[in-house]
C-alpha positions in Angstrom: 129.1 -87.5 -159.2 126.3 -85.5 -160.4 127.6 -85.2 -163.7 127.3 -89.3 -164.3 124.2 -89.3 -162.6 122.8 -87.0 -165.3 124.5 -88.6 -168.6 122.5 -91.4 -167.2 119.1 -89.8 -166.6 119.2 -88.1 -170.2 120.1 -92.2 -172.2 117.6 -93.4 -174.2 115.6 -90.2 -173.8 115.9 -88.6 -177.4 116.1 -90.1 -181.0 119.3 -90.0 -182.6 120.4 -87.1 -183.0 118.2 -85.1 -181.5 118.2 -82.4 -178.8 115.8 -80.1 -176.4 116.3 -77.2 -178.8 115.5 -79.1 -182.0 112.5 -80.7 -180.0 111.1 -77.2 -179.2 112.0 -76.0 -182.7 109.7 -78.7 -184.0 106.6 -77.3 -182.5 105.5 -74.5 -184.4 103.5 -71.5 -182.9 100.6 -69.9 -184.3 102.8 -67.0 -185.1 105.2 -69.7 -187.0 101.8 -71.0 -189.0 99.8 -68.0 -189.9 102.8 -65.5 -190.4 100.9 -62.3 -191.9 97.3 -63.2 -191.4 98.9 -63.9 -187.3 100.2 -60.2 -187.0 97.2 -58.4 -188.7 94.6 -60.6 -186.8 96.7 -59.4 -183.4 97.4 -55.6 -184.2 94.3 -54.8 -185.1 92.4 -56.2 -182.3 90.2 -58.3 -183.9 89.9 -60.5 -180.9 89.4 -58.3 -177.6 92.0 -60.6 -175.7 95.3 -61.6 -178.2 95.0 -64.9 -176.3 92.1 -65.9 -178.0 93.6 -66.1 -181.5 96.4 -68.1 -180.2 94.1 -70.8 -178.7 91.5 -70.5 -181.8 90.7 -73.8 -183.5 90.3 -73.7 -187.2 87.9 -75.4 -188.8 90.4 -76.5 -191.9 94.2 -76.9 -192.9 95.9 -73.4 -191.7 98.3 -74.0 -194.6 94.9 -73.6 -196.6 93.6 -70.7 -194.4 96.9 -68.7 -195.4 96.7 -69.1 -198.2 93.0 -67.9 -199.0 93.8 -64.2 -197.0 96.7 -63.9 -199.0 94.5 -64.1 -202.3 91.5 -61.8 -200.6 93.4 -59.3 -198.5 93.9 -56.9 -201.2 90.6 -57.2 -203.1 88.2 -54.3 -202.0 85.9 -54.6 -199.3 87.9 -57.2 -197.5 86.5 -57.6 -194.0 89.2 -58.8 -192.0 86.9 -59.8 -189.0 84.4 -61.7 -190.9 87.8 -63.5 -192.9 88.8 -65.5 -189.2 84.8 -66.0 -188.1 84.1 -67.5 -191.0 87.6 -69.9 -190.5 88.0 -70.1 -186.7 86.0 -71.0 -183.5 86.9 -69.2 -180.5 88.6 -71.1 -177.3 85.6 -71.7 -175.3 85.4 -69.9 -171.4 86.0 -72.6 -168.9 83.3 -73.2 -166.3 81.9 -69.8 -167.4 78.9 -72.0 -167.2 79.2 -73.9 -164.0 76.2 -73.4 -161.7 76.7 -72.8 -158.2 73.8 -74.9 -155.9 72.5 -72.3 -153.8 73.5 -72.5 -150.5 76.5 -75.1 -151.2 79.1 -75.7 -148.9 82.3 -74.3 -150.4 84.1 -77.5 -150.2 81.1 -79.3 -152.0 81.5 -76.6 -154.9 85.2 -77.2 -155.0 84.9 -81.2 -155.1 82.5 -80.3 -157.9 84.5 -78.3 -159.8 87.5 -80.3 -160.5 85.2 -82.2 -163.0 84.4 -79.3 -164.5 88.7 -78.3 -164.8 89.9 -81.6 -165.8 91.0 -82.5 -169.3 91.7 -85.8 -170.8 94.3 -86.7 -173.2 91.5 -87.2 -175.8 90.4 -83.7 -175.5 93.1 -82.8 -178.3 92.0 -80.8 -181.4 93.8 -80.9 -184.6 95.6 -77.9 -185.5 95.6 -76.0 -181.7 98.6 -74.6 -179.7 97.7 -76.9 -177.5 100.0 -79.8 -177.1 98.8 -83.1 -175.8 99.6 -84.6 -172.9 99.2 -88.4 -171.9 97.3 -88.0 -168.4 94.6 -85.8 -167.1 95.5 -82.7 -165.6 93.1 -79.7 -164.6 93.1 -76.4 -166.0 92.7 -72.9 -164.1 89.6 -71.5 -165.6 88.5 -68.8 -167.5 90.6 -67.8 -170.4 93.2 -70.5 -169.5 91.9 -73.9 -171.2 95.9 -75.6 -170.9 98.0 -76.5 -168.1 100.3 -74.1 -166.1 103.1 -75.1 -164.2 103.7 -73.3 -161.1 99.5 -72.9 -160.7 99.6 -76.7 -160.3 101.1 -77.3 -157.3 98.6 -75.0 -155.5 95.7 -76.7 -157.0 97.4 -80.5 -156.1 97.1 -78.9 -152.1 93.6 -79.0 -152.8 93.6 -82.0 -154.6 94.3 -83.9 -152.0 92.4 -82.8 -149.6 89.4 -83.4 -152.0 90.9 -87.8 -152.1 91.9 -86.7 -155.8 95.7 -87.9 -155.2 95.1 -90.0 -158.6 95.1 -86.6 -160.2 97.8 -85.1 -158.6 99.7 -88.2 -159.8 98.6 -87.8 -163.3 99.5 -84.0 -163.4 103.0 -85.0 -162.0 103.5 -87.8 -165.1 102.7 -85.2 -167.4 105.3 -82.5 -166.2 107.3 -85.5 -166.1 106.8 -86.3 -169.6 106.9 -82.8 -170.6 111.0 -82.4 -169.2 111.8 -86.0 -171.2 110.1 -84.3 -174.5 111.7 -80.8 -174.1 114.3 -80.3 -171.5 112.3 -78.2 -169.1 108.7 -77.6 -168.0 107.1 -74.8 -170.2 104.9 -72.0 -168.8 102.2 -74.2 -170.1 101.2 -77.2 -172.5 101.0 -74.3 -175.4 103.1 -74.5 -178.0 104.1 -70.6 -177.6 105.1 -71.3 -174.2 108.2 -73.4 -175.0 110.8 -70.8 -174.8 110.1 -70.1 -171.2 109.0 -72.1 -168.0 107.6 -70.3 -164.6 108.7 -70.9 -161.0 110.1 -74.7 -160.7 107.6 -76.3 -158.3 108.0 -79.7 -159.4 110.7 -80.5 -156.7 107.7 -79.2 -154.4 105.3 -81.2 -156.1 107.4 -84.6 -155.7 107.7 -83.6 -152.4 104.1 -83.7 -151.8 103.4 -86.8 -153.3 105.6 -88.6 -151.2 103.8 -88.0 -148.3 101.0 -90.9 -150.1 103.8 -92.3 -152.3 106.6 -92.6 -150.0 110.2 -92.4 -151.1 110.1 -94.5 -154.0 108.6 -91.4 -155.9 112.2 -89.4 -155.4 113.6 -92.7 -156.9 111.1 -92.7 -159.7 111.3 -88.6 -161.0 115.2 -88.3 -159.7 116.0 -88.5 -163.9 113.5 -85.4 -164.5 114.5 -83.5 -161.2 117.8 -83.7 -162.4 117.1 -82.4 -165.6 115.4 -79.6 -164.6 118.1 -78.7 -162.8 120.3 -79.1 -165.9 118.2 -76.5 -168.2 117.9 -73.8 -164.6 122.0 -73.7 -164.5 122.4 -74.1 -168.2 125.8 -72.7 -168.8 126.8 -72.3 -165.3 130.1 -73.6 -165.7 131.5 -71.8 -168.2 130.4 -68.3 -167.0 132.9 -66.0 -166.0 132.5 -63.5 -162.7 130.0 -60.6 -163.6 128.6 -62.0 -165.9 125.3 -64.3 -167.1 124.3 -67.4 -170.2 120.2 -67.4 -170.2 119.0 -68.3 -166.7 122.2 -68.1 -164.8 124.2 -65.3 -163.2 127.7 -65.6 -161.6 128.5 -62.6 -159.6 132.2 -60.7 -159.2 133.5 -63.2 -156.1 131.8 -65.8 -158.4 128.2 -66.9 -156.7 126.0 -68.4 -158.7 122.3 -67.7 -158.6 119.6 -67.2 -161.1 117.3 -65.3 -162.3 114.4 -65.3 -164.7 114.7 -65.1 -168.7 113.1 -66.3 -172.1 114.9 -67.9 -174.9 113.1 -65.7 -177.6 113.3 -62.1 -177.6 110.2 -61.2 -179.3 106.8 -60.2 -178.4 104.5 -62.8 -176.6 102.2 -64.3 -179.0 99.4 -64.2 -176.6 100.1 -60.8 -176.1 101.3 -59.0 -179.3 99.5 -55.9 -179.4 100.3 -54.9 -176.1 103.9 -55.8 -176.3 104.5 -54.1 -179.5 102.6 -51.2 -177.9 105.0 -51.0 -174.4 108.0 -51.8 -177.0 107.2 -48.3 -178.7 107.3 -46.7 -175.4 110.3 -48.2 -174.2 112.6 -48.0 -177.3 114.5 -50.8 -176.1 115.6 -53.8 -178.2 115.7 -56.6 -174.9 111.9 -55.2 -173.7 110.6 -58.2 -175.6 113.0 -61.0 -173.1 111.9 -58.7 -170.5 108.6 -59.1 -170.5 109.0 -62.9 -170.9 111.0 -62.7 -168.5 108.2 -61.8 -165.9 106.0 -64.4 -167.6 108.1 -67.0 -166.6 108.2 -65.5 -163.3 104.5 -65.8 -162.8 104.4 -62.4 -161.6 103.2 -61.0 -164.9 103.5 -58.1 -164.5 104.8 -56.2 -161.0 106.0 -52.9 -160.3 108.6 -55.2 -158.5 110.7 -55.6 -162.2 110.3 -52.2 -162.9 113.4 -49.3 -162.8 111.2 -46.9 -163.4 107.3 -46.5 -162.4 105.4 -47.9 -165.5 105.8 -51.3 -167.3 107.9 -49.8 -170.2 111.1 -49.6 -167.7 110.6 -53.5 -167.1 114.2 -55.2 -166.7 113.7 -58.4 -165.3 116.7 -59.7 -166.3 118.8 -57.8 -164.6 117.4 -58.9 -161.4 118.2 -61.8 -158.9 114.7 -62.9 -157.3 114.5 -64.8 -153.6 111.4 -67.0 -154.9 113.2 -68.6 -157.7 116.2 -69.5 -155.5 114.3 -70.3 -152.9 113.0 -72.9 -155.6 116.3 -74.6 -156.2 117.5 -74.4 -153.4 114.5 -77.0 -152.9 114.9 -78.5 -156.2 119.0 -79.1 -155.1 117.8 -80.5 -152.0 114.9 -82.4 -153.4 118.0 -84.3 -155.7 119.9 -84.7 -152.8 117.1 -86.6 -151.4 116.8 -88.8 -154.7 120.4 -89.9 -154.6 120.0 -90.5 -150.9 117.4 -93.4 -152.0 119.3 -94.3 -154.8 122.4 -95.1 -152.9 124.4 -92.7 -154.7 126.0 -91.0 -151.6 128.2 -88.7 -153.9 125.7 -87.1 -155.3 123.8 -86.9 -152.5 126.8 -84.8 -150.8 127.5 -82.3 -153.8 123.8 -81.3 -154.0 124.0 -80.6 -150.2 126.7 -78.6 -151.1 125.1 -76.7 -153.8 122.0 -76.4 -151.7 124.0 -75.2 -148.3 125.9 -73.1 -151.0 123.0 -71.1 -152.4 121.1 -70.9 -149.2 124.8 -68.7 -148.3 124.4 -66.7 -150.7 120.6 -66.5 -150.7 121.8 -64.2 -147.3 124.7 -62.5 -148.4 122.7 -60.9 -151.3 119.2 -61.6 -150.8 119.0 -60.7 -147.1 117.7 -56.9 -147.2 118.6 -55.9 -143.2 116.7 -53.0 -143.3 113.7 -53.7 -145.1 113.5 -56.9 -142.9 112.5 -58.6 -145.9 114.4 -61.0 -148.7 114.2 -58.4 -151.7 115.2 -58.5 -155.5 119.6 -57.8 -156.3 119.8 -56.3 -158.9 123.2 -57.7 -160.0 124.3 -55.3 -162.5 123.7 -52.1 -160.3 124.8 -54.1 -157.7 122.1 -52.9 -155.0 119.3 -54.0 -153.5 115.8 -53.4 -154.5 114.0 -51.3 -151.4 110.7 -52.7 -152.4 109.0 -55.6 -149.7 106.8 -57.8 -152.1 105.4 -60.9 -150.8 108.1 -62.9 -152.3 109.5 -62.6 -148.9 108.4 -65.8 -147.9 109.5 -67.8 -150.1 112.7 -68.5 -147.9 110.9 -69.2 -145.0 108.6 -71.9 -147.2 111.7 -73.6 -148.1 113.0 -73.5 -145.0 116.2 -71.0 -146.3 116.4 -68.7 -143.8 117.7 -68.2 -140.4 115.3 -67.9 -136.9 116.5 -64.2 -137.5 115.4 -64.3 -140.6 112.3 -65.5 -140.0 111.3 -63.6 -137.1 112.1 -60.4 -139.0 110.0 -61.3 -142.2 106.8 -61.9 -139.8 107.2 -58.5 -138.4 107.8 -56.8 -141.9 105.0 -59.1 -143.2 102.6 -58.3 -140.0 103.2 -54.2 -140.6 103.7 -53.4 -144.0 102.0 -56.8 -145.9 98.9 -57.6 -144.1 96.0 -56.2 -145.3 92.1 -56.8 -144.2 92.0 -59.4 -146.3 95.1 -61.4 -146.5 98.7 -60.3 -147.8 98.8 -57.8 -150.5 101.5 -58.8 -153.6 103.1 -55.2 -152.8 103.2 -52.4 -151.0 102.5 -50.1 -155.0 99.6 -49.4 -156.3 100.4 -49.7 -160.1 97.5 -50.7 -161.8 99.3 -54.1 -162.6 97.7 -57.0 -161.4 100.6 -58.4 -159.3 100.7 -55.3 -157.0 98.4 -53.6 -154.4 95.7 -53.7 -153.4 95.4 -57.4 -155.5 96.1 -60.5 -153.2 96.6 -64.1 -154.4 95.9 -67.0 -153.4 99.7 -69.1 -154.0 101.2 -65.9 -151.8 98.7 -66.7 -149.2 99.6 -70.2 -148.5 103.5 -69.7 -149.3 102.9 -67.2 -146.3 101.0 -69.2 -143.5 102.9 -72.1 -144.1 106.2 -70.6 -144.3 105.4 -68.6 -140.8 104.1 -71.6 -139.5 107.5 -73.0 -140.6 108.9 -70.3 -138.0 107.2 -70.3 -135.1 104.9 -67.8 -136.1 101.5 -69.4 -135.6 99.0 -66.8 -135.0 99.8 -64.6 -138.0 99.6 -67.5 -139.7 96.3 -68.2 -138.8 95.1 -64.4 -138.9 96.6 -64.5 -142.9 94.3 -67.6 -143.2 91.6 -65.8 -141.6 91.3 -62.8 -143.2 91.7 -64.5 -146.8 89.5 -67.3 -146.5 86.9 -64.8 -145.5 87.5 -62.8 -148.4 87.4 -66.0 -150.5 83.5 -67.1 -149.0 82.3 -63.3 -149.1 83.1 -63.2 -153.0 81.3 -67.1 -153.3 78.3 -66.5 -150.7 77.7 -63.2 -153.2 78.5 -64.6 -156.8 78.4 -68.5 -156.4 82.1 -68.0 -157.7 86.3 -68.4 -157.0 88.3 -65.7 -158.6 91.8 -65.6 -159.6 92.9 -63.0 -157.7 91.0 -60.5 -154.4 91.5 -57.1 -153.6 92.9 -57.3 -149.7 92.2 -53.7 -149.2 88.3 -53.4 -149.9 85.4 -55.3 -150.6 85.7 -55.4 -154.3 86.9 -58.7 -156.2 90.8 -58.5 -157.9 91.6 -56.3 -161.1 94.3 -54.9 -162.8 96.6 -56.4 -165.3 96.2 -57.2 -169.3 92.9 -59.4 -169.0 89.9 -59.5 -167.2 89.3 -60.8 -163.9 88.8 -64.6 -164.9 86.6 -67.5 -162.2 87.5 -71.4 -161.7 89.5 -71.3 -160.5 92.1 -73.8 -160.2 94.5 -72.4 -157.3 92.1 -70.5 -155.2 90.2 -73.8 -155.3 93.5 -75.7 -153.8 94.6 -73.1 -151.6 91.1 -72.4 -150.0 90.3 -76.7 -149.8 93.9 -76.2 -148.1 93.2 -74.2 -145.8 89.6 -75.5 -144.8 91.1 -78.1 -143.9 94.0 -76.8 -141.8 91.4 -74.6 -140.0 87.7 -76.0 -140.6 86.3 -73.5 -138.0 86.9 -70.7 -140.6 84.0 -72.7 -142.6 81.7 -72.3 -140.1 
């Protein structure tokens, strides 16, 4: 049974007496470390982006640091900004500095640029949120110097088409690592990331790799698949009908499905200021798990978690998305698969069950007949959400929904989705960045493959089309790859909490993807 199958995979993984919780725990956060001198630095904006003091290296012992601003703060004159310039260096910009060749084919840039993204295990600083890994792994760009889970599996697409499979491999042994060391894989390799992860690719990612690696690799990561499994359903067992223990819901005729969620209920270090600003607006004591909530969804932030119109009515929580369980229902299949080439035929026919189970209820409560579309539940209203968002697909990628199904999403996706230049993240304009007019590039390929999954060739290839074109426009222009496009017009992506950052890691992927799949869009 699964349950021996996982006693097994978790031996010999922790020290005596030790546990995920007490692992994370262990890690402090620059929050944990610089206490007061944290909270002033981030309230009073004396970085433009809160990110950057999270990532900030100092240049001596931060027990030291604290230590001299609590002796100086009160004394007249104190200059708070010229305190932390005098004691930190700012995270550094990545490929900020990369120089297009003029007149370089895209791909060339792109084959380039993975230099440029990579990081080695002996890039580690002393005294950074950044924990180390033990292989390479690349890096989005920008503002985003660390690893980020779900971002990876787009940029391993275009690893490989690049002959860089040694680095998808590598990036795979570190998530690997990172589930022995803490239970789960966090957002990203930062230690304020720990309480959360983001959509749970790595089923997808194994699956990849064994198109080079062959089946052995199920064999090899079946003790990690299964225990990300174990920290997704945490608590699953016990739950009674109606209601829900961290990332698991169990609705009235007792279906389980998940949702996403954040073990701290605080505001995001490398955001404080503005979550302590929506928190004021809100007036609600859970905005804080909220809006980690959406972080782990990857979809930070989307009119799609809101009750309301404007990010202060953000309940997450309280919603039951088709991407994530689209996701297990690929990460239950995926360890059906591993005990399949394990020889452990019972597993292997109770994660069937669990798969053919959720892809059930996937219908009965994801299924949104008159949108045509898989949309949000929101399990405590009970109801549907209305709203399409290109998390539609994600059923069709994983091979979850019917021909119906299928055929249905294409035309909702073809009239209401499709934009000039690809599929737009919604159908509102919010001013967030994961809603019209933006377009992104893992939505893009989740799309054309997942219609190609269907049947639905030529709007597959029109998606591809219109986005790659988009894509080269921006790069024949500005020598650059942004993390996100505007679909509707001709200007780059915006919105959101940040500026619009270039690398960048999944458009890289996505558009070396897709080049391939269709190397006449190049021309």
């Amino acid at each position: 049974m699964l349950q021996n199958v996982l006693r097994v995979a978790c031996m010999g993984v922790w020290l005596a007496g030790a546990t995920v919780a007490s692992a994370q725990e262990a890690v402090p956060t620059p929050a944990d470390i610089y206490g007061e001198l944290f909270k002033d630095v981030q309230l009073n904006a004396v970085f433009p982006d809160s990110k950057s003091f999270t990532d900030a290296l100092p240049n001596r012992p931060p027990e030291r640091i604290l230590s001299e601003y609590r002796q100086l703060k009160g004394q007249p004159g104190f200059d708070l900004k010229k305190f932390v310039a005098e004691r930190f260096s700012p995270p550094p910009n990545v490929a900020s500095d990369f120089h297009t060749v003029a007149g370089q084919d895209v791909r060339h840039h792109i084959d380039a640029l993975w230099k440029v993204l990579e990081r080695k295990p002996e890039d580690q600083r002393e005294y950074t949120s950044r924990i180390a890994l033990p292989y390479r792994y690349i890096v989005p760009g920008g503002r985003f110097n660390e690893i980020y889970y779900w971002d990876s599996y787009f940029t391993m697409q275009g690893l490989e088409e690049s002959g860089r499979h040694d680095l998808t491999m590598d990036m795979i042994a570190n998530f690997g690592w990172l589930i022995d060391q803490f239970g789960h894989i966090p957002n990203g390799n930062r230690s304020y990331f720990l309480s959360r992860s983001q959509p749970p690719f790595f089923a997808a990612m194994i699956e990849l790799a064994a198109d080079e690696e062959g089946e052995s690799v199920y064999k090899k990561y079946l003790p990690q698949l299964i225990r990300e499994y174990q920290f997704w359903m945490d608590g699953a067992s016990a739950l009674k009908p109606g209601s829900s223990h961290r990332r698991v819901v169990k609705l009235a005729d007792g279906t389980v499905l998940n949702r996403y969620y954040d073990d701290r209920n605080v505001p995001r270090e490398e955001a404080y200021k503005e979550d302590v600003a929506t928190a004021k607006v809100a007036g609600s004591p859970e905005i804080y798990r909220n809006l980690r909530a959406a972080a782990e969804s990857g979809w930070d932030f989307s009119s799609r978690w809101f009750a309301g119109k404007e990010l202060a009515t953000i309940h997450t929580t309280d919603l039951i998305p088709p991407d994530l369980n689209s996701l297990l229902y690929q990460l239950e299949r995926t360890i059906a698969k591993g005990c399949e080439v394990t020889a452990d035929t019972s597993c292997a026919k109770e994660m069937k069950g669990k798969a053919e189970a959720r892809k059930a209820a996937i219908t009965k409560y994801l299924w949104n007949t008159k949108a045509g579309a898989f949309t949000d539940y929101d399990w405590r209203a009970k109801k549907l959400s209305p709203q399409v968002t290109a998390a539609t697909v994600y059923p069709l990628y994983f091979n979850a929904a019917s021909k119906e199904q299928g055929k249905a999403v294409a035309t909702t996706v073809r009239t209401t989705l499709l934009k000039p230049h690809g599929v737009a993240t919604t159908t509102v304009s919010s001013g967030e960045q994961w809603d019209a007019p933006n377009g992104w590039a893992p939505l893009q390929w989740l799309a054309i493959k997942g219609l190609k999954n269907y049947g639905e060739e030529q709007l597959a290839a029109t998606i591809a089309q219109r986005w790659v074109g988009k894509n080269l426009q921006v790069f024949k222009a500005t020598g650059k790859l942004v993390e996100k496009y505007d679909v509707l017009s001709d200007q780059a992506g915006g919105g959101g909490e940040y500026p619009l950052q270039d690398g960048f890691g999944w458009t890289n992927g996505v558009l070396r993807k897709l080049l391939a799949m269709y190397p006449k869009l190049a021309e």
